[in-house]
N, C-alpha and C positions, 0 to 999 in steps of 0.2 A: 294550452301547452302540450300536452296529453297525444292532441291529433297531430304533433309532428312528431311522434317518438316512434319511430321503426326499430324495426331490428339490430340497422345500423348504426343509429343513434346510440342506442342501448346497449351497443359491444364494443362503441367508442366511451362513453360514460362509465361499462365496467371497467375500461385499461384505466381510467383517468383515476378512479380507486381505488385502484392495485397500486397505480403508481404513488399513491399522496400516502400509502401506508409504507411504500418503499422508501420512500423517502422519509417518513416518520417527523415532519416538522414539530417541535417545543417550544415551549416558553420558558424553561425555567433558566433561573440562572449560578448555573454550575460554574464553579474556579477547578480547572484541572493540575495535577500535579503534572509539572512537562520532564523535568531530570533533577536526581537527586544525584550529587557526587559518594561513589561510592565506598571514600574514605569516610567518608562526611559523620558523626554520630547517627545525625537523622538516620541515613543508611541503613546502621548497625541496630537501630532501635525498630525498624520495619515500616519507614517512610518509604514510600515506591512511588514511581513513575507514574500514570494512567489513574492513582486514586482522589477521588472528587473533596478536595478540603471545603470543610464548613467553618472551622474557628480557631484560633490562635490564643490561648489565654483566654482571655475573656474578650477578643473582639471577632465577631463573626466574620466571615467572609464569603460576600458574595460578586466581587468583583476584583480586579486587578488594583484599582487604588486601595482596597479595603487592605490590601496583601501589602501593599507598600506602605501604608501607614504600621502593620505588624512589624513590619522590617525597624521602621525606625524604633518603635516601643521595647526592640528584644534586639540592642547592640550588642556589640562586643564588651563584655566585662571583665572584671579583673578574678572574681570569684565566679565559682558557677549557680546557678541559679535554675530554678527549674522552671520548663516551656510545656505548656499541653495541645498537644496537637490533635484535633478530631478530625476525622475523615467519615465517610461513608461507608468504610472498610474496617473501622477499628478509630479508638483512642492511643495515642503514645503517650509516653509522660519521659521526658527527658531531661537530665540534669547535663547542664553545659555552659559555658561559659562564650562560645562564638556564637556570632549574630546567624538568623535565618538564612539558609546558601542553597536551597534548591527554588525553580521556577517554574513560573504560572500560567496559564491562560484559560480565558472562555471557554467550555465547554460547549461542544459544536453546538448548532440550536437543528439540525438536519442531519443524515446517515453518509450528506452528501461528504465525498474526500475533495478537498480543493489541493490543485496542481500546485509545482512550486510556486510559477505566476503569481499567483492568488496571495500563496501561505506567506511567501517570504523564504529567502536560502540562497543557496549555491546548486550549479549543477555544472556537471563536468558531463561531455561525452568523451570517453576514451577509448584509444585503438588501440589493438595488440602489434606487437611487430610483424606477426605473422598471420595469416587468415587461417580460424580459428573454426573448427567442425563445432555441433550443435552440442555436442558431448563436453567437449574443452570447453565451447566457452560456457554452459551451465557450471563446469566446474568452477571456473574465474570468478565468478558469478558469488558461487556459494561461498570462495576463499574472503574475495572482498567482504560480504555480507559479514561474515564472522569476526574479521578484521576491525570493521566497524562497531560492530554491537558490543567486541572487547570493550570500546572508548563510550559505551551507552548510551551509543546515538540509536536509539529505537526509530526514529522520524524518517528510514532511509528508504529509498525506492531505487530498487537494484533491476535493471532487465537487460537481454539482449538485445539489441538490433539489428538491422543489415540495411546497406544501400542498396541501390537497384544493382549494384553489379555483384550482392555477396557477399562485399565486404562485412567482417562480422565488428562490432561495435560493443561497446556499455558505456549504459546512460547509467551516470550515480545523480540522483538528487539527495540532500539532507535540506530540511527546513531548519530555518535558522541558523544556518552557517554560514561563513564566506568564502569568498573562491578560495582564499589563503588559506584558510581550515581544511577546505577538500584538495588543493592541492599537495597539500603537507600529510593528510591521509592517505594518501592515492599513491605518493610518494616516496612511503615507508615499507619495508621488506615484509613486514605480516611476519616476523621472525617468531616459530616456537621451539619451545624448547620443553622439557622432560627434567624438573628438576627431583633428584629423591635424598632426603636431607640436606636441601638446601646446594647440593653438587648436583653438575650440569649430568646429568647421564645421557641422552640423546639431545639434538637439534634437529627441529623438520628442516626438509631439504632436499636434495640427492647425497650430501656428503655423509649423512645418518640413515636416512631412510630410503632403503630399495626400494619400497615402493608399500601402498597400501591394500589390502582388497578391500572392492567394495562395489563387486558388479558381480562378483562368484557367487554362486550361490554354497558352494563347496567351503568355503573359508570365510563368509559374510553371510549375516542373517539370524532372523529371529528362531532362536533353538525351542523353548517350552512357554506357553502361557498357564500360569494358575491360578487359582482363585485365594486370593488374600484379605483378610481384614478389611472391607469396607469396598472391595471391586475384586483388580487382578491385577496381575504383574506380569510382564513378559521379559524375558533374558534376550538379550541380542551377544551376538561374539562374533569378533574379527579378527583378521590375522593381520600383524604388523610385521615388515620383513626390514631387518638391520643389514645396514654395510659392514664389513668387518670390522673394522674401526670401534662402531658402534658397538658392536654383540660384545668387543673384549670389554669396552668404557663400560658399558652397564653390569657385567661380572665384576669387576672391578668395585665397582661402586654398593654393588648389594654382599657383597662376599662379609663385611664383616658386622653386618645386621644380625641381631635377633628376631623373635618371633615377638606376636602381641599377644593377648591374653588369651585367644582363641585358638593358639596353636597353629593356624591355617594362614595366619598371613604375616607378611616382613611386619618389623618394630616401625617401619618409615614407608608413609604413601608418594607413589610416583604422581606428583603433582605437573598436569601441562597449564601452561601459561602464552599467551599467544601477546608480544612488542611488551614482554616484563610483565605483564595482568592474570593474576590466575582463573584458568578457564575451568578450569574441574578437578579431579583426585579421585585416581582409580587405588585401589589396595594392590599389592605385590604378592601372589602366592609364594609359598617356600620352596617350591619345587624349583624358583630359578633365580632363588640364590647362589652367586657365585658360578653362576650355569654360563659357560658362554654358548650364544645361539642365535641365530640370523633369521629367526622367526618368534616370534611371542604372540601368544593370542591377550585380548583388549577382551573387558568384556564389562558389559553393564545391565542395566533393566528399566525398564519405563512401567509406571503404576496408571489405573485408570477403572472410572466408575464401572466400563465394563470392557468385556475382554477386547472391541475394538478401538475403544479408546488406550486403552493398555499398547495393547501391539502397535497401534500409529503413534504412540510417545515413546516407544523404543524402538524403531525406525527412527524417527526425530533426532534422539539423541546419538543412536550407533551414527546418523547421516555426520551429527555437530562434532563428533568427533574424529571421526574420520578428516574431516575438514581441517578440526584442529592441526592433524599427523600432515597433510598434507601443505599444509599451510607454509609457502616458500620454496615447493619442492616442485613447480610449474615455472619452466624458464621462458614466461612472455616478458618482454622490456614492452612495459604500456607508455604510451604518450598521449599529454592532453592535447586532443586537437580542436576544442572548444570548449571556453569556461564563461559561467555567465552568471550573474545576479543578478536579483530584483529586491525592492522593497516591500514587503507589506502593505504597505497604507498606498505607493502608487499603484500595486494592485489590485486594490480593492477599490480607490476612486477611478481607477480604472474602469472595472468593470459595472460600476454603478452608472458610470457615464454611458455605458455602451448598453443598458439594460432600457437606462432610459431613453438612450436613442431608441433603441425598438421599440419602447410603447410610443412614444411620439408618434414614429414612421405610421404602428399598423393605426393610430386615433387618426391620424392624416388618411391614408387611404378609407377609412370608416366611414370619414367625412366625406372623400371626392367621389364615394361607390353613394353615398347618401343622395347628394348632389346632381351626380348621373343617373341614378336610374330611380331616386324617390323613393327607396325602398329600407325604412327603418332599421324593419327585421331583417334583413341580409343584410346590412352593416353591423350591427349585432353579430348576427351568425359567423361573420366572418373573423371579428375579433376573437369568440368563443372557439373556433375551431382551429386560429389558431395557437392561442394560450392553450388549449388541448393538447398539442404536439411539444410542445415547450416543456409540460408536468412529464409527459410522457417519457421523453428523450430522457429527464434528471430520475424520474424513475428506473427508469435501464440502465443510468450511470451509476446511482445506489443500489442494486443489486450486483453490479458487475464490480465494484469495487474500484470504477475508474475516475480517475485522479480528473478532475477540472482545471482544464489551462487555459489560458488564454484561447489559443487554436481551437480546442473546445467550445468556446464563447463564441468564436467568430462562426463556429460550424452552425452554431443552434440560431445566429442570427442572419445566418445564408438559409436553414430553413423556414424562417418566418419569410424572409421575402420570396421564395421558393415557392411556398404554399399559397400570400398573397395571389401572384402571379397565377396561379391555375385554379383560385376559389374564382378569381373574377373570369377567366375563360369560361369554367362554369356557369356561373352567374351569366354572361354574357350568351352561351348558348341556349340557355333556358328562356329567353326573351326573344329571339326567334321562333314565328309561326306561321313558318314557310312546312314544317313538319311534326309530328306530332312529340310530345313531351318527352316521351320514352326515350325516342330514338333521337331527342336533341341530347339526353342525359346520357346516353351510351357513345354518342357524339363528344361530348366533354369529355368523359372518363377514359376515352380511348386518347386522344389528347395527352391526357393526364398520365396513365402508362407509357405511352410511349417517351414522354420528357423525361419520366422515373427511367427507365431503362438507360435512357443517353446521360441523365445524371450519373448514375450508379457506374457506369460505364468509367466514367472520365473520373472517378473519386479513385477507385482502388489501385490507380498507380502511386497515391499518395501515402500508403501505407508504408513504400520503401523511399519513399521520395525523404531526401532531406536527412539520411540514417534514421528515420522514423522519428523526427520530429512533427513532424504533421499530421501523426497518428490519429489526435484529437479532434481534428479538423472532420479528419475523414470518417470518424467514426459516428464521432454527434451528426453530420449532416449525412451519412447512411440513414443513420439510426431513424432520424427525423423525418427522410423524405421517406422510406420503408414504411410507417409510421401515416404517413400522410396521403400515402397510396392504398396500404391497407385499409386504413382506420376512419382518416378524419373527412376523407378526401368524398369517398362515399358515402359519409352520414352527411355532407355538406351537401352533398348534390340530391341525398333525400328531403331535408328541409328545402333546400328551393324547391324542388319538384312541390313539396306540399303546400308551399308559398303561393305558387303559381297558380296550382288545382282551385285558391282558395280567390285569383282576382277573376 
C-alpha cells in the first residue's frame, strides 16, 4: 500500500480529513427543541428553541415518537398539574394545566445545513418595485429578517440576489412553513410603533420618523468599552430624528410622568414593538420630558467575555434596533414573483434516490474499466477518488455554512461523472507505449486542465442565471471539479503511474 503513497496521495488524504472533521458526522440521537410559542408558559419558565430535550416526566426522550407519546400523557386538564422538563441546558419544573405546545425534531447527525429542498418549507423569491442598490436592498434584507424573527421563525434564510441583468431580488426561505404562511408574512407592513405607557408615542415610517442614523459615525456608534463583572460592556448611541407631528406626540405623552427611583429616568419605559410583538425597552431620561424635539438619541449596551465580543454585541443590537426605527419607513411595494413548496419526506427520497443512482453509476463504470482493461486496482482507484471529491465538496459546504439543495445534489453528481470521465482519460493514457510514462501522465493532466478551465468557464454564468437559483449547482460543481484538478485528479494519475511501473 505504502509504495503508492506520494505526496499527492498524501495532500489528497490530508483534505479528506479536514473535510470528515468539517463535517463532524454522529451517532447520537438528540430530539431538538424547534419553537416554543412565546406566550406559552413553557416560554416564561425558560423553554427555548435550539435546546436538546432529554425527558418529559418520567418518559425519556430520544426520538420524535417518544415526544408524541409525552403529548398524549400531559393533556389538557381541568386543574394544573406539574410537568418537569430536562434539557441539556437546564431542568424546568412547571405547574400548568395546557397540554405540551412547543415542537421537535432530530438533531442534525452532520454540521451539514440542508436546503429548503431537503428540510421541508416555503420559499418566496421577491422583487421590489423598483431596482434596488446593494445598500437598500441589505437594508430590505435586514427589515424583513427582523420582521420575521418578531413571529420566532429563527429557521429563516434571508439574502440578495440579482439576474444577469441587475435586477436586485430576495429570496425568503422558512422551513416548515407554507407558501400561505410566507405569503401573509411578506404581506404585512412590519408596522412599529413606540409605545410609553401603553400610548402610541411614535410609529416607524416617514409620517414619525425623519429618518435614522446609522452610517454617521458622528450620530451612530460605539461610544466607551469597559471592563465589568465577568468581561465588558460597550455603550452604543444613535440619533433618532422626529417629524413634527411626532416631536409634539412624544412631549405630549412624557410631560405628565414622574421619575423612578433613580432620579435619572421617566416613571414609564418607551417600549418598541414591531406588527403588536414587543421587541425591546429603552428607559426615558428626564431631560425629555415634556421636551418637544425632532432629534432624541437611542442608546444601549452589548455585554461580552471580552472587550471584542462586547463591542460586536453592541453593534448587533445598536444594528437590531435601528432596524426596529426603521422598520415601515422603506417605500418598496414587493411582489411575489415565485412561490414554491416542497415536502420533507419527497425530499429526502428524493435525494436518496439520486445518491444511489451515483453509487450504482460509479460500481457500473468500476465494472466496465475492470472489464476493459483487467485492472482491479484502478477500478478501485477510481471509486476512491472519486468518493474523495464527494467528502470534500460536503466538507467546503460545512465550513461555508451553505445550505444543500437539490441544485447542490445535482452539482456534486455532475462532478462524479466529471471526474469519471477524465480518471479514465487518464487511465487510458497510461496504457500507451508509444511514449514514456511521464509524459503520457503530463499528457492526461494537460487534458484534464484544459476541460477544468472550459468547465469553470461555462459554470459562472450560473451564479446570476435564474436570480440565483442555480447558485448551488454552480458552486458544488466548482467546488468539485477545483477539487479534482487540484487534488484528486493528480494523486489518481500518481497511482496509476505506480500501477504501471509495477506490470
Amino acid at each position: 500500500m505504502m509504495k503508492y503513497m506520494t505526496w499527492r496521495v498524501w495532500l489528497l488524504l490530508f483534505f479528506i480529513i479536514c473535510s470528515l472533521i468539517a463535517i463532524q458526522p454522529s451517532f447520537s440521537h438528540d430530539v431538538l427543541i424547534t419553537g416554543v410559542d412565546r406566550d406559552s408558559v413553557w416560554y416564561r419558565e425558560g423553554v427555548r428553541e435550539g435546546q436538546v430535550l432529554t425527558s418529559i416526566g418520567s418518559i425519556p426522550i430520544t426520538t420524535s415518537t417518544e415526544y408524541q407519546t409525552a403529548l398524549a400523557a400531559y393533556p389538557v386538564t381541568a386543574e394544573p398539574r406539574r410537568v418537569d422538563i430536562v434539557t441539556e441546558e437546564g431542568a424546568f419544573i412547571v405547574y400548568t394545566n395546557e397540554s405540551l405546545s412547543f415542537g421537535v425534531k432530530a438533531a442534525p447527525r452532520t454540521r451539514l445545513h440542508l436546503g429548503l429542498d431537503l428540510a421541508g418549507g416555503a420559499r418566496a423569491l421577491v422583487q421590489p418595485a423598483e431596482n434596488l442598490d446593494e445598500t437598500e436592498l441589505q437594508d430590505l434584507i435586514a427589515i424583513t429578517r427582523n420582521r420575521l424573527n418578531v413571529y420566532g421563525l429563527s429557521d429563516v434564510q434571508l439574502k440578495g440576489v440579482r439576474d444577469a441583468d441587475g435586477q436586485a431580488f430576495m429570496l425568503v426561505e422558512i422551513a416548515g412553513a407554507t407558501p400561505q404562511d410566507l405569503e401573509d408574512l411578506i404581506g404585512q407592513q412590519g408596522k412599529s410603533e413606540a409605545l410609553i405607557g401603553n400610548v402610541t408615542a411614535f410609529s416607524g415610517g416617514k409620517e414619525d420618523i425623519g429618518g435614522v442614523c446609522t452610517r454617521d459615525a458622528t450620530c451612530a456608534g460605539i461610544r466607551q468599552c469597559l471592563p465589568v463583572e465577568g468581561g465588558y460592556a460597550c455603550e452604543f448611541q444613535f440619533a433618532l430624528y422626529f417629524t413634527e407631528q411626532a416631536a409634539k406626540r412624544h412631549a405630549a405623552v412624557t410631560r405628565p410622568l414622574g421619575t423612578d427611583s433613580t432620579g435619572r429616568y421617566l416613571s414609564e419605559q418607551l417600549v418598541l414593538t414591531v406588527d403588536g410583538v414587543e421587541a425591546t425597552r429603552l428607559s426615558i431620561s428626564t431631560g425629555l420630558r415634556g421636551l418637544e424635539t425632532n432629534e432624541i438619541s437611542i442608546s444601549g449596551s452589548g455585554t461580552g467575555a471580552t472587550q471584542d465580543q462586547a463591542y460586536k454585541a453592541a453593534q448587533e443590537e445598536m444594528h437590531r434596533l435601528q432596524t426596529i426605527l426603521l422598520t415601515g419607513s422603506l417605500p418598496y411595494k414587493l411582489e411575489i414573483v415565485k412561490l414554491d413548496t416542497i415536502s420533507p419526506a419527497l425530499g429526502e427520497d428524493f435525494v436518496q434516490i439520486l445518491l444511489l443512482a451515483g453509487f450504482v453509476s460509479l460500481l457500473g463504470v468500476s465494472v466496465v474499466v475492470f472489464l476493459r482493461y483487467r485492472a482491479l486496482k484502478a477500478s478501485i482507484a477510481i471509486l476512491v477518488t472519486s468518493f474523495s471529491e464527494v467528502i470534500i465538496i460536503l466538507g467546503a459546504a460545512a465550513l461555508m455554512g451553505w445550505h444543500l439543495d437539490l441544485p447542490s445534489i445535482a452539482g456534486i453528481l455532475a462532478t462524479i461523472g466529471t471526474g469519471v470521465d477524465q480518471q479514465i482519460i487518464i487511465l487510458d493514457e497510461s496504457r500507451k507505449r508509444t511514449v514514456a510514462l511521464g509524459e503520457r501522465m503530463r499528457r492526461a493532466l494537460f487534458i484534464v486542465v484544459s476541460a477544468f478551465a472550459t468547465s469553470a468557464a461555462s459554470l459562472v454564468p450560473l451564479y446570476w442565471a435564474g436570480a440565483g437559483l442555480f447558485k448551488g449547482f454552480m458552486i458544488t460543481t466548482l467546488l468539485g471539479i477545483t477539487a479534482g484538478v487540484l487534488l484528486s485528479r493528480p494523486a489518481f494519475a500518481d497511482i496509476i503511474g505506480k500501477l504501471e511501473e509495477h506490470t
